[in-house]
N, CA, C and O of each residue as an XYZ file, in Angstrom:
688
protein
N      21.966     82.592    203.015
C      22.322     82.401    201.633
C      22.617     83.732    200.960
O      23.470     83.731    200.074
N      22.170     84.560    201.196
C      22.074     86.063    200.862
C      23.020     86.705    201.558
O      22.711     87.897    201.579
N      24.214     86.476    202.253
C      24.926     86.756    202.889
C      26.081     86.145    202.158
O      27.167     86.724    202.112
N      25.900     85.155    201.670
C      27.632     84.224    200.847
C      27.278     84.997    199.670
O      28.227     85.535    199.099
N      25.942     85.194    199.108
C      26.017     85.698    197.662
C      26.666     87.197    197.782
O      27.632     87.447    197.061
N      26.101     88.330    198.782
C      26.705     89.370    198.412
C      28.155     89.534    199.138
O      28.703     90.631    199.238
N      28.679     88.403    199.601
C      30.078     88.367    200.081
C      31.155     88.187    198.886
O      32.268     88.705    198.793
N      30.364     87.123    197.819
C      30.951     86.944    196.851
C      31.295     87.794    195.854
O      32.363     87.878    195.248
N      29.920     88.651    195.697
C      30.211     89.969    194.725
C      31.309     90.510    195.260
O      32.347     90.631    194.608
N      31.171     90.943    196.682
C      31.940     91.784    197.019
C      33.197     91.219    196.993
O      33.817     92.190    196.560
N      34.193     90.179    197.172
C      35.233     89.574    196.655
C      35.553     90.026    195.418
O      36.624     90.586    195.182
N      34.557     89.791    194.465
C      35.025     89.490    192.962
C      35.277     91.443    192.628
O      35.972     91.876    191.709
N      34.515     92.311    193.633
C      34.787     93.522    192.671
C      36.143     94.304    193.572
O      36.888     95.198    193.170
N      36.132     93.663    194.791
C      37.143     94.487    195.105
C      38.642     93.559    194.450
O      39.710     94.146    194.622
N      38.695     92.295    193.797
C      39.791     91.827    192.947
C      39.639     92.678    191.926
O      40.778     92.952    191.548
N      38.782     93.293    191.219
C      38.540     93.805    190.136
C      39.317     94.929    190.025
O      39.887     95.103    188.948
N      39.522     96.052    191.259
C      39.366     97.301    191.632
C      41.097     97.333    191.742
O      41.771     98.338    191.513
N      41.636     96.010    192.142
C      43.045     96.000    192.812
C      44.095     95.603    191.338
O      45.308     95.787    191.227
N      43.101     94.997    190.298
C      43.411     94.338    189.234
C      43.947     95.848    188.349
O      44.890     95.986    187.570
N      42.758     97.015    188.917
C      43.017     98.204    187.738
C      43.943     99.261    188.572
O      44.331    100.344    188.133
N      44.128     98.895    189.446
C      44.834     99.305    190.486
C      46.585     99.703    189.740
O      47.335    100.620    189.408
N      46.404     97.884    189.846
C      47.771     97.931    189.559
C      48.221     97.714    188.063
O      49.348     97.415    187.665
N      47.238     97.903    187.432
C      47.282     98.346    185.572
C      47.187     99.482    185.330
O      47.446     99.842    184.182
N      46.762    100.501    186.369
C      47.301    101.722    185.927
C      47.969    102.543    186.994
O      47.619    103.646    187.415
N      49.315    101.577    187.467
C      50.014    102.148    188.019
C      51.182    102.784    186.918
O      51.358    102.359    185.776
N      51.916    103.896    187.559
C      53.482    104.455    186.452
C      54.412    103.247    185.834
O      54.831    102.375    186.595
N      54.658    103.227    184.712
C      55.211    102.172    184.296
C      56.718    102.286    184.577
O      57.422    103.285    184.429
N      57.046    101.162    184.976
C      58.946    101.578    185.652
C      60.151    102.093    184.477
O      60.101    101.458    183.424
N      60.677    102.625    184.517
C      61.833    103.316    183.924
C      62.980    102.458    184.161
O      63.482    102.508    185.284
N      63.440    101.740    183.359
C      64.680    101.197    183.337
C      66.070    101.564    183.303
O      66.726    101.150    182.347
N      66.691    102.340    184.266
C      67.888    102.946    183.592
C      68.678    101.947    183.478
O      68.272    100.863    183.896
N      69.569    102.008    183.082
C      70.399    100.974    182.199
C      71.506    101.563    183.218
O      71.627    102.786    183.292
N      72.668    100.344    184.346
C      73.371    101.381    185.170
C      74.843    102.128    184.516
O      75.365    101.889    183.427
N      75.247    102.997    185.467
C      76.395    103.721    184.914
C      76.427    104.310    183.606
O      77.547    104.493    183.130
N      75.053    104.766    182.676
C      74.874    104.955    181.755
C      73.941    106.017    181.284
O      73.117    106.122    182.192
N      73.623    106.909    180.279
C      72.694    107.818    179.955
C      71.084    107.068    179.061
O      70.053    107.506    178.552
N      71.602    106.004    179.258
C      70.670    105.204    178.489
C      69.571    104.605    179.417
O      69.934    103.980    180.413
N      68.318    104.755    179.158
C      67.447    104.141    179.697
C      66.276    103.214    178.957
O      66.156    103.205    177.732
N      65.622    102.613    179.646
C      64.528    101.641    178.681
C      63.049    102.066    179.438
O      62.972    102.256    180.651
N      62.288    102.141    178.819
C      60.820    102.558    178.967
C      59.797    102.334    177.996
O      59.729    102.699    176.823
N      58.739    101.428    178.954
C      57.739    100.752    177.932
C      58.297    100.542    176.189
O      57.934    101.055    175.130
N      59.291     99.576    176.538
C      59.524     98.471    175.272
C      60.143     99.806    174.013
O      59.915     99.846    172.804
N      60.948    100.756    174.852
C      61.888    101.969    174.054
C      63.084    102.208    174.856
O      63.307    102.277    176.065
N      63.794    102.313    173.776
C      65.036    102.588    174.432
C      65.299    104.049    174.497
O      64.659    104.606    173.606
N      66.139    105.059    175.356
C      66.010    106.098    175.373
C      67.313    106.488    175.509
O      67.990    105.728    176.201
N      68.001    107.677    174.945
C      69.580    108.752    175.313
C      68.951    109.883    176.176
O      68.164    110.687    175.676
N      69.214    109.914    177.119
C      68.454    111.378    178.215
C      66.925    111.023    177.952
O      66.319    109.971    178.158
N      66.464    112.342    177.388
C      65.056    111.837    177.385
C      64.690    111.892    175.668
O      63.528    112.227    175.440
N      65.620    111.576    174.347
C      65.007    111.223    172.874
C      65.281    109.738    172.603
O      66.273    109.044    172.827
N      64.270    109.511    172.135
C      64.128    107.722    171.994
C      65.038    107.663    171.130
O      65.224    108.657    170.429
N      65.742    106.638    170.972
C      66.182    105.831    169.716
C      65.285    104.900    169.391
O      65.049    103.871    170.024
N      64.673    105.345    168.184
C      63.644    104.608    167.426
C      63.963    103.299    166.970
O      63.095    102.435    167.092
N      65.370    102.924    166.323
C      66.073    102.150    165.526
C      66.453    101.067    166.423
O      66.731     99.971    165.937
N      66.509    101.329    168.143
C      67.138    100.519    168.715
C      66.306     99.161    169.431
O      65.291     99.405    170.084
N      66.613     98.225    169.332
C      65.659     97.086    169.686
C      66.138     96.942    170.934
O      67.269     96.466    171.028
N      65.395     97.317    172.200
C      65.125     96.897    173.879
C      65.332     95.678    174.055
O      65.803     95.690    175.192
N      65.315     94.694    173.754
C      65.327     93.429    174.069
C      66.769     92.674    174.371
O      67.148     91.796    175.147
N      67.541     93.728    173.036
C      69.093     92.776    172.947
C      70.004     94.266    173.684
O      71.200     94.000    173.803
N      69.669     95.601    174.133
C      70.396     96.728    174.094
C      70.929     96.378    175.621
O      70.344     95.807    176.542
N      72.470     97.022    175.528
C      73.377     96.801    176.497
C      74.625     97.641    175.977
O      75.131     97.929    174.893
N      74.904     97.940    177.661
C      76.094     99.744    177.185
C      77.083     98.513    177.442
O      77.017     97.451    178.059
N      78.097     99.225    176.612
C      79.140     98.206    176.510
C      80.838     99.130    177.128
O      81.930     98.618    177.375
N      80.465    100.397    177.191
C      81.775    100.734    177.858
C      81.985    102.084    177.273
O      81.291    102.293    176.277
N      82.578    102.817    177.553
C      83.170    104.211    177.455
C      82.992    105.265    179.239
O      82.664    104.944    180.382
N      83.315    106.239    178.737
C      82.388    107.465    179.832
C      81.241    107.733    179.827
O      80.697    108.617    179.165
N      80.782    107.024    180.537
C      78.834    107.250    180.764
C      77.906    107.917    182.024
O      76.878    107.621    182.634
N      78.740    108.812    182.027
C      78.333    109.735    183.061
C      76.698    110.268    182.390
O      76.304    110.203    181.225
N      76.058    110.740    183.499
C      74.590    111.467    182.895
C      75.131    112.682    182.891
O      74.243    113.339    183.435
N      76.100    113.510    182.611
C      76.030    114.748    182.326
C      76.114    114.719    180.963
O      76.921    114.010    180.362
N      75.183    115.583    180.345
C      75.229    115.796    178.831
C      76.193    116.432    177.744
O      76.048    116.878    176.606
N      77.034    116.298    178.449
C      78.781    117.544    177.888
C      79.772    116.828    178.204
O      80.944    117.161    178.384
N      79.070    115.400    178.300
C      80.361    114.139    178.809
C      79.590    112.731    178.174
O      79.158    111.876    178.947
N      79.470    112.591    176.714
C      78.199    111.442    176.204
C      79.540    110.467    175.399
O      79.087    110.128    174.306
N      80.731    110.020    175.537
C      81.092    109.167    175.592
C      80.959    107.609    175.531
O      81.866    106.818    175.276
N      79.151    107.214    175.925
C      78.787    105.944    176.248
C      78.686    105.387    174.919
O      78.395    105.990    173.885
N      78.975    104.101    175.078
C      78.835    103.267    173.874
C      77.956    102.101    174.329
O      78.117    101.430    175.348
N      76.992    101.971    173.395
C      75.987    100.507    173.592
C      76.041    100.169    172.830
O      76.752    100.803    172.051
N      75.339     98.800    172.255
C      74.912     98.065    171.380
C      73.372     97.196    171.493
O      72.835     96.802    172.528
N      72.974     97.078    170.351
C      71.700     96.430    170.568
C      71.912     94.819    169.243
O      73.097     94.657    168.951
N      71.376     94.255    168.862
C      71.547     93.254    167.914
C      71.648     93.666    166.237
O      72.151     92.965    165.359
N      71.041     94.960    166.084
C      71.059     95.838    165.021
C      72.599     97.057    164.719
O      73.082     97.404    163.641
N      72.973     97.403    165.987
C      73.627     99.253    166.018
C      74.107     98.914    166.672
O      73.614     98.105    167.458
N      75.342     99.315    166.751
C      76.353    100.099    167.408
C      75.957    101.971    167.886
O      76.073    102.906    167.095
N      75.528    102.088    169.241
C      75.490    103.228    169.415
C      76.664    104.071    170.320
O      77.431    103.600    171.159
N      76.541    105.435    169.871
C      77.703    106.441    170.388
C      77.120    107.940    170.401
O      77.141    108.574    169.346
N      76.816    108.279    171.080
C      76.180    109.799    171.485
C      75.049    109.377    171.644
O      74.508    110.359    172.153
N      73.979    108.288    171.543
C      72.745    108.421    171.116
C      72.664    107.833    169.794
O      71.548    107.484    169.409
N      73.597    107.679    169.090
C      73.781    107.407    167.210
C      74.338    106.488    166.728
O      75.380    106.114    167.266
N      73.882    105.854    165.641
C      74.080    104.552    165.314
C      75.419    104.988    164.993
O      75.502    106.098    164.467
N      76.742    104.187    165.253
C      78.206    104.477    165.016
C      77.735    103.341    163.332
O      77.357    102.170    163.350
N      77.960    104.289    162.009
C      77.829    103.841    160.547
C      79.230    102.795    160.134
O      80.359    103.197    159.855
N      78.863    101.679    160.183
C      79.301    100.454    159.404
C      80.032     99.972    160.715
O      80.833     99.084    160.425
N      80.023    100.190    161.722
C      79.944     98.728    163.074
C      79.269     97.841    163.181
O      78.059     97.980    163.362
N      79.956     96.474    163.087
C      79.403     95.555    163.798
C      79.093     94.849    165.074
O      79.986     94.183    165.598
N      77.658     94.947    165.742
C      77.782     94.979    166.561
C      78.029     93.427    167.428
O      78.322     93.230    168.607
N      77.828     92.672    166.543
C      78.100     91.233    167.235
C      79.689     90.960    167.039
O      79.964     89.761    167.094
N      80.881     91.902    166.804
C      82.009     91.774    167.034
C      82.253     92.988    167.708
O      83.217     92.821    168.455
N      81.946     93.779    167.756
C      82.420     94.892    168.348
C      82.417     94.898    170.046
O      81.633     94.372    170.836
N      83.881     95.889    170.312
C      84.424     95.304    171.304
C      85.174     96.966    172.142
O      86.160     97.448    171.584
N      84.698     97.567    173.224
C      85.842     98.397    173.487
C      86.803     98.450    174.209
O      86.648     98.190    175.403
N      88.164     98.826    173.672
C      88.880     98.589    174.054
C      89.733     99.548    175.246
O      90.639     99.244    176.022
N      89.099    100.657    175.038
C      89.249    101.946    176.328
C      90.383    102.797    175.459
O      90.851    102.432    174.380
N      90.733    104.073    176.212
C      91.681    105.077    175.543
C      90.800    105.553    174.557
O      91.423    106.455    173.998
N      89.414    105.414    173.906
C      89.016    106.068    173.206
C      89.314    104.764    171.294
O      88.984    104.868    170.113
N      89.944    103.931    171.986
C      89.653    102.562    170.446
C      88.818    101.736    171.064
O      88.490    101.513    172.229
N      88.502    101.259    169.811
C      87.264    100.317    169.826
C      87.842     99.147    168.674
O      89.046     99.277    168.448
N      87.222     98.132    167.989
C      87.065     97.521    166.962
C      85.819     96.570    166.865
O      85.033     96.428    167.802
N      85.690     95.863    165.526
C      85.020     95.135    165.383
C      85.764     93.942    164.521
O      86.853     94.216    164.016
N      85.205     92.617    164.338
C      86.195     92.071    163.499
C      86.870     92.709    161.791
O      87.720     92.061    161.181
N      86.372     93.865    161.325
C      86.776     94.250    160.011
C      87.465     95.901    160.119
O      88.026     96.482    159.190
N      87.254     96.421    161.452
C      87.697     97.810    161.710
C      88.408     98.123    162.515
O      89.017     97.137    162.929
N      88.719     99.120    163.056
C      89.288     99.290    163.991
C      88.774    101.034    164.349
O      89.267    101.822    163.542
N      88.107    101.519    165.150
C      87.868    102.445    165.738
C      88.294    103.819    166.217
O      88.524    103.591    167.405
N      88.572    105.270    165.995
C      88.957    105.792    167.333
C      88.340    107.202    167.466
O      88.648    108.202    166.818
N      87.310    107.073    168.535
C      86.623    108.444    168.909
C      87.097    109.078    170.502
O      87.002    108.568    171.619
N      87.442    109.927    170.213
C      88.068    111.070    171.408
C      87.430    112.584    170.759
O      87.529    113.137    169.663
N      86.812    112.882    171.910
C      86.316    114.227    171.501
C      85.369    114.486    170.261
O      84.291    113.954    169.997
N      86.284    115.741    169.373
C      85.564    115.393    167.978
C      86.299    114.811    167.368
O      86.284    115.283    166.231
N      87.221    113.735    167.470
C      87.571    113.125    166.521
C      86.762    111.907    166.351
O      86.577    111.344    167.430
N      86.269    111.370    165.432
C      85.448    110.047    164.996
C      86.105    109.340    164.028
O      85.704    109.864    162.989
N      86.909    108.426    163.718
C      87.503    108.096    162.582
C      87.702    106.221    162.648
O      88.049    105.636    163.674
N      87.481    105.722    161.698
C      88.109    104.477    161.288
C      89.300    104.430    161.274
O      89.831    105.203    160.477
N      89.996    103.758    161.908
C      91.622    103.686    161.899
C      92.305    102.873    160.504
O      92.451    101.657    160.378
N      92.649    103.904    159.565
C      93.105    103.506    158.340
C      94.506    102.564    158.600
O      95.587    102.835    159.124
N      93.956    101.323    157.975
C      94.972    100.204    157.486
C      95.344     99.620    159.001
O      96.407     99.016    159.141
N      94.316     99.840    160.302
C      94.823     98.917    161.152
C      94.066     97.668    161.043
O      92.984     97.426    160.508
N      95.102     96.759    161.834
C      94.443     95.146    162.088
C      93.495     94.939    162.732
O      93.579     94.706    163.938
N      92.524     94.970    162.171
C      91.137     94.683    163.885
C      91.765     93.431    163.903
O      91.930     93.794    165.068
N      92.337     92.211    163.787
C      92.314     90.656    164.928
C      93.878     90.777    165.341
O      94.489     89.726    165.537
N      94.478     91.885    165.465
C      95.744     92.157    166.111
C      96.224     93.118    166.793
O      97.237     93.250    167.480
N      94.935     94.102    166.375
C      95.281     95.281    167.423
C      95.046     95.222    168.925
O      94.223     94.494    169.479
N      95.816     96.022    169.474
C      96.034     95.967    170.869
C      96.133     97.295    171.375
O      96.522     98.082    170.512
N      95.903     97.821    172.527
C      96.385     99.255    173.574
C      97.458     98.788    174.219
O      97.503     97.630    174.637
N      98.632     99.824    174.393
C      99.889     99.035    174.833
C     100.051    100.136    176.262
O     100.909     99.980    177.131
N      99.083    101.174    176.250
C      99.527    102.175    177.180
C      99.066    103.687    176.938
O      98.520    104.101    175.916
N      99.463    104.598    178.331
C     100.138    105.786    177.944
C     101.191    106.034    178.205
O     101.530    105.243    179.085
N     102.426    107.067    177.832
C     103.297    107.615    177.733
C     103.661    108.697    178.783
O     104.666    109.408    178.754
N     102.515    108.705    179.867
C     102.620    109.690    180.867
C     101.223    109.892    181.240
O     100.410    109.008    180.967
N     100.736    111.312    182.030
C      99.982    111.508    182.702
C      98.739    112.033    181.745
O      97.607    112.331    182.125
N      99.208    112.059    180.536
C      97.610    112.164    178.789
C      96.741    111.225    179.150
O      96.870    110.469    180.113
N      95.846    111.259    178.386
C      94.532    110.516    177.970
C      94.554    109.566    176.882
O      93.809    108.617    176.636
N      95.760    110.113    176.168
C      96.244    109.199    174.609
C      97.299    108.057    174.770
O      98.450    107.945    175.189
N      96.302    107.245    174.210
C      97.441    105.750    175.034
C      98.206    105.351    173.174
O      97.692    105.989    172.255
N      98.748    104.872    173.003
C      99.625    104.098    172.385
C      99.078    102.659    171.852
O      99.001    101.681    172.595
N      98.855    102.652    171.027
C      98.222    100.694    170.433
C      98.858    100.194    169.262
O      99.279    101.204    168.697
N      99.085     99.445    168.753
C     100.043     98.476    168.186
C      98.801     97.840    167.379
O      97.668     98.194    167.704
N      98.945     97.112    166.561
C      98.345     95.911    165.489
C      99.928     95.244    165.155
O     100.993     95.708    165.564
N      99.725     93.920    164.219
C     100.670     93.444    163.536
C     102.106     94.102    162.951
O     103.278     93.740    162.843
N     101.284     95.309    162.636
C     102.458     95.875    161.649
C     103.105     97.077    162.101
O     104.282     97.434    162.038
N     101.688     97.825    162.749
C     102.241     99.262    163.025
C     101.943     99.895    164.634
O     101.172     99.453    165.485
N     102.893    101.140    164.699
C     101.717    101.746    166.117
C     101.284    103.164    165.899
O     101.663    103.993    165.072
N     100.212    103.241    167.048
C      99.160    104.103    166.842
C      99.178    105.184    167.947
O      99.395    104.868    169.117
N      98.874    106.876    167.449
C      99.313    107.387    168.760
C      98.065    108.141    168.523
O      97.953    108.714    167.439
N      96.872    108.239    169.608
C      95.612    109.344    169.249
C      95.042    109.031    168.093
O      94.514    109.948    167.463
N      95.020    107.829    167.613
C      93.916    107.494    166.925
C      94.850    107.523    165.539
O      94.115    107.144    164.627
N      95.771    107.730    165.185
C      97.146    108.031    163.976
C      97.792    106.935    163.833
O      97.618    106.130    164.748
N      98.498    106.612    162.982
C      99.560    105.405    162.834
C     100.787    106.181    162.792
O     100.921    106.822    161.749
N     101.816    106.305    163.739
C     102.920    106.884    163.662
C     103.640    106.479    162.723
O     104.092    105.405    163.119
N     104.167    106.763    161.339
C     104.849    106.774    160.408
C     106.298    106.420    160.634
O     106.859    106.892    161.623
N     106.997    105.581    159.752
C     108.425    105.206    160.197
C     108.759    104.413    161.476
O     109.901    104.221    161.892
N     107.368    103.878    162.173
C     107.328    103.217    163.511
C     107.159    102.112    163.351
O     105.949    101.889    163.311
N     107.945    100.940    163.188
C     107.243     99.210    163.252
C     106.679     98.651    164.872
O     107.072     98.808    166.028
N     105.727     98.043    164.308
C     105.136     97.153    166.001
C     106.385     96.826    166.603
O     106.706     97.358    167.666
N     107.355     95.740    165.843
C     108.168     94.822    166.198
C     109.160     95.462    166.984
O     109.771     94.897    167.890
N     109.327     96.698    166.622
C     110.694     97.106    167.342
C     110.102     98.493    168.773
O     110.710     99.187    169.589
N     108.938     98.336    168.475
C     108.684     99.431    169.524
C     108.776     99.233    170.716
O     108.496     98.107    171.125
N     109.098    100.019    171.430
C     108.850     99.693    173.355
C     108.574    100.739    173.756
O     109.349    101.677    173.572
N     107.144    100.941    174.562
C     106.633    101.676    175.293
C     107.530    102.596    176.201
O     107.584    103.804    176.429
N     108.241    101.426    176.635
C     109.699    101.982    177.809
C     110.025    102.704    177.413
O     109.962    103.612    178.242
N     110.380    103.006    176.632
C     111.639    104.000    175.870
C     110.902    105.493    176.192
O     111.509    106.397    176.766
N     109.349    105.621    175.684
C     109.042    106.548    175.180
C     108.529    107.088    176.194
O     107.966    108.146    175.913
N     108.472    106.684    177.702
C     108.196    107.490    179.176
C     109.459    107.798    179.033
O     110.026    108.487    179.880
């Protein structure tokens, strides 16, 4: 009888031992793939500074250059709150429309986007539910996009240019 009893202790403490075992093991690091963004214990992180603002639960990179080199931060995420870009809430995106579109535009249903480099800008007087990327013009980085009315070269509305009559063709 004295043999099942201290068999039993001994069961119950070595569950005990395996229980703290594995409660204080390293807690896993989530990197988020193809991206500088990571998640860790219920935080979201850019390299290694939290974004405080950003809620873990809904956060997901949504597209740009997301290389981990820090002299190449291009990545764009979103969480249910922000629109993020360097690490930083991108100011007056929405993120349950927002959408990228590559070449450096983006939109949301009320904006229209365009960050390259240091340029950061709202694209004045374009269509976010008509804009489009139509291209590049050669072997650049700066593609060409269109809305309803007008087109766009590097983040600009080329002046004296209508959508309707433009063709990409022409301009290789």
């Amino acid at each position: 009888m004295n043999y099942k009893f201290t068999f039993i202790i001994l069961i119950f403490v070595f569950q005990n031992c395996n229980n703290k075992l594995a409660n204080n093991q390293e807690p896993q690091i989530q990197k988020l793939p193809k991206s500088i963004y990571s998640i860790h214990d219920q935080k979201v992180y850019s390299h290694n500074k939290e974004l405080s603002m950003a809620d873990y639960k809904s956060f997901v990179v949504i597209g740009g250059i997301c290389h981990t080199d820090e002299a190449d931060l291009k990545c764009f995420a979103k969480d249910k709150n922000n629109v993020y870009y360097h690490g930083r809430p991108l100011p007056s995106a929405d993120p349950d429309s927002f959408v990228f579109l590559g070449y450096g535009y983006m939109r949301d249903k009320t904006k229209v986007y365009y960050i390259y480099d240091n340029k950061n800008v709202v694209v004045e007087g374009a269509d976010s539910s008509s804009f489009e990327i139509l291209g590049t013009a050669g072997e650049g980085p700066f593609a060409y996009a269109k809305d309803k009315n007008y087109v766009y070269y590097d983040g600009e509305r080329l002046h004296g240019v209508k959508a309707k009559n433009f063709d990409l063709k022409k301009v290789k």
